[in-house]
N, C-alpha and C positions, 0 to 999 in steps of 0.2 A: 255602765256607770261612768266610765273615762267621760262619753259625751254631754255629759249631765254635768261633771265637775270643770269640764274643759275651760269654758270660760271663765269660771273664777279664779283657775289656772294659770289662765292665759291674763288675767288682768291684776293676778298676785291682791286678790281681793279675802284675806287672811280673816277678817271679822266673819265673813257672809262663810267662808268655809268653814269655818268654825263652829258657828250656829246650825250649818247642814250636818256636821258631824256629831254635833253634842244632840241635837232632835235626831239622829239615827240611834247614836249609841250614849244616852244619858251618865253611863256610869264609867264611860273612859273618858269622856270630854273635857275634864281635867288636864289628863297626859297629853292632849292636842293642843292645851292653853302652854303648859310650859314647853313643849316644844316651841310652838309658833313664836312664844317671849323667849326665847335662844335669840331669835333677830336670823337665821339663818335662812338665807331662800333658797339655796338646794332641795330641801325638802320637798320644795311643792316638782321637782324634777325626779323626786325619790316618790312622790306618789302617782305620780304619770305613768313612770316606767314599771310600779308594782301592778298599777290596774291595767297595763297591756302584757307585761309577761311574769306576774308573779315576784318578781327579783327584786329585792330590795336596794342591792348597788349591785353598779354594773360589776362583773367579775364575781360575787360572791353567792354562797347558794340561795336557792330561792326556797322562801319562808324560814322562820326561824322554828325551832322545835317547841312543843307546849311545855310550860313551866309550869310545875304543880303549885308552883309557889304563888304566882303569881294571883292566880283565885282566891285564895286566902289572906292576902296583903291586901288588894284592892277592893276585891267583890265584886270584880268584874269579870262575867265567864270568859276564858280563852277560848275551847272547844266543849267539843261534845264529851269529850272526857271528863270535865267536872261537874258535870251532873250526876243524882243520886238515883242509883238503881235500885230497883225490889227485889224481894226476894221470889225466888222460883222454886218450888219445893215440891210441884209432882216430876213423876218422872217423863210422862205424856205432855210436858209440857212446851209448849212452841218458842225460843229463847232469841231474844234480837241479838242481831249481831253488835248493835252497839252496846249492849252490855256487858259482851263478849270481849270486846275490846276494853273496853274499860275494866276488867277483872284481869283481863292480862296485862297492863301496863298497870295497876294497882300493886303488880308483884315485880316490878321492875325497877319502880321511881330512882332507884342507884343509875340505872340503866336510859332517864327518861330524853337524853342528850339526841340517842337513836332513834329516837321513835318522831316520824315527821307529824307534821300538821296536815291532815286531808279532810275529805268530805266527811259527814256523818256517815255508816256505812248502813246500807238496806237491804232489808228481810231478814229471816228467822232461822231458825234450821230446831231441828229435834236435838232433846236435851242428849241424848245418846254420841250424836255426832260432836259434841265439846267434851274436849281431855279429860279426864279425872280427876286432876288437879285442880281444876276450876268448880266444881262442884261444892265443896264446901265454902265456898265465898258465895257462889250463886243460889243456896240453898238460904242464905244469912241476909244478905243485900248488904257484900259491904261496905260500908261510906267513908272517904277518907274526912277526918274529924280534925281540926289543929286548933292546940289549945291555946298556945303563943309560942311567942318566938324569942329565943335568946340568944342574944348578943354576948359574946364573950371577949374579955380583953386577955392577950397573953401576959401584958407587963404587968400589970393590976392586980391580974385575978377576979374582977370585978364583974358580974353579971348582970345584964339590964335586961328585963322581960318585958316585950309588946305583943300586943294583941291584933296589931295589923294597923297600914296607915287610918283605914275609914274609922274606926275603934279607937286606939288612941287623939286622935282628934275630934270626935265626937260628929263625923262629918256618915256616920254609916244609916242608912234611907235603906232598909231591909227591901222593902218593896217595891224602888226603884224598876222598872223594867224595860228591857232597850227594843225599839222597834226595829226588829228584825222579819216584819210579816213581807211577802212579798205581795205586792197588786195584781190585782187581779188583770186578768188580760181583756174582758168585757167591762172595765173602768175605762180601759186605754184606747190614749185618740189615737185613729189610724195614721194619721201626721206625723207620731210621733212615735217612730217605730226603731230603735237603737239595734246594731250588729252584736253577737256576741260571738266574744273570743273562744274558740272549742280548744287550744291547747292550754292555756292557763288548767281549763275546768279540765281538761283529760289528765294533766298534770296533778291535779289532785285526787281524781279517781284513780291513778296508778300506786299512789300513795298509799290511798287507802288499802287496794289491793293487797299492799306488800305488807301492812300490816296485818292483814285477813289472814296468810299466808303461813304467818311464826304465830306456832302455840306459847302456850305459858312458858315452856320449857327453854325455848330460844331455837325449836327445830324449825326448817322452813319446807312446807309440804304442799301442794296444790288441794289434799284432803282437808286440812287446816282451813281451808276458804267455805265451806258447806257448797260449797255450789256443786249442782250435779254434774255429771259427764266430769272430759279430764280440758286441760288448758287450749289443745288448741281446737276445740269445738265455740270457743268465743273467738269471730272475729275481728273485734274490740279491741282483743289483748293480743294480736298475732304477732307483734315486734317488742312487747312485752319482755323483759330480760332478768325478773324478778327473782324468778326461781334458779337463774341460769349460777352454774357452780366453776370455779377454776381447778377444781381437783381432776388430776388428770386418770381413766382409771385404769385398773391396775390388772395386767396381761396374766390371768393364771399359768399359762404357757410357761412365759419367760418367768415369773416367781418357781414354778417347780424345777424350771435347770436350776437357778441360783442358788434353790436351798438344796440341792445336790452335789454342787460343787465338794470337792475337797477341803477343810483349811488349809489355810497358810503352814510353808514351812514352819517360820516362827512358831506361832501356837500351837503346831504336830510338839514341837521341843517344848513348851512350855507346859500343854498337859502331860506328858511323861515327867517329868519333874527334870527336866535338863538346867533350869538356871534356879532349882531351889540350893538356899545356905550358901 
């Protein structure tokens, strides 16, 4: 991608990027207009740096976390997360994991700060292997719905209800849709053959992972992932540190001397009743 944008990059040619972003993605091309009319040209140093390592500024983490909000204000998808799942309702049933993901972070949205941006996640597993607690959402299909949104003033008391920016402004194209197909590689001239970055992309598969990992509940388990066999039968994940824990554990040994110990003088005198009245 970087070598594709490079030179419009390199020649700070902010019209023709523009027009390449809004024919990619029709319904955020707006937010590339008022950025680019800031006048700021870091930017185009800020989108360099995300297409070769993810990072939005240097020092800071890389990708920002999906905002449930932000699909409903715009109408522009973030992730794979705002999309609407069905319901599942044999029990023989073969279950994507992306719907799996999106039932568990449907019961989190307090929580949604943690949960990063990664790949769509692949394959299925049997309805048996997802928690219990998922089961009744996944029997329903259920869809986060928002009705509006209100504004609250504290000095006022005064409440102002909107329906999102596209809705309020009468700017909303339901069936607007962003080309996100990838080309085919039998279209592609062999001339024109671009390198791709594998840490970016491993980067977000690790992501994924960690989210495959934590069930509903907030436990974090390698059975949680459906994958078969255990972690280090993937050589993919062998420096992987997802599951890895800082609790240190705890010596049976040395816990049965301790809880054998005597009390303390002190509390020998204080259960006899030495300092009651």
């Amino acid at each position: 991608m970087l070598d594709i944008l490079h030179p419009l990059i390199k020649a700070k040619d902010l019209d023709k990027l523009l027009k390449v972003f809004a024919l990619r993605r029709p319904r955020v091309a707006l937010w590339w207009l008022a950025i680019f009319l800031l006048g700021d040209m870091s930017v185009l140093d800020w989108i360099r740096r995300y297409a070769t390592t993810l990072n939005e500024k240097y020092g800071f983490g890389s990708q920002s976390p999906p905002d449930p909000i932000v699909f409903p204000w715009t109408g522009a998808i973030q992730s794979f997360l705002d999309f609407a799942s069905r319901p599942h309702l044999s029990e023989a049933e073969q279950i994507s994991n992306e719907d799996i993901l999106r039932m568990r972070f449907n019961l989190k949205l307090q929580d949604s700060a943690s949960v990063p941006v990664a790949w769509r996640p692949f394959g299925c597993r049997d309805k048996r292997q997802v928690e219990i607690e998922l089961w009744p959402y996944l029997e329903t299909g259920l869809i986060r719905r928002y009705l509006c949104f209100t504004w609250y003033s504290p000095k006022t008391g005064h409440r102002v209800h909107e329906e999102g920016f596209r809705r309020d402004t009468g700017r909303q194209i339901i069936w607007t849709t962003d080309d996100l197909k990838w080309v085919s590689t039998d279209s592609t001239d062999d001339d024109c053959l671009h390198s791709i970055k594998r840490a970016p992309s491993k980067d977000s598969t690790l992501r994924m992972m960690s989210m495959l990992v934590e069930d509903a509940m907030g436990g974090r388990h390698w059975s949680n992932s459906g994958f078969p066999g255990v972690l280090k039968d993937y050589a993919w994940l062998h420096d992987w540190e997802g599951l890895a824990t800082m609790d240190v554990p705890e010596n049976p040994a040395k816990a049965a001397i301790e809880a054998s110990k005597p009390p303390s003088w002190f509390l020998q005198q204080w259960m006899i009743g030495a300092y009651d009245g």
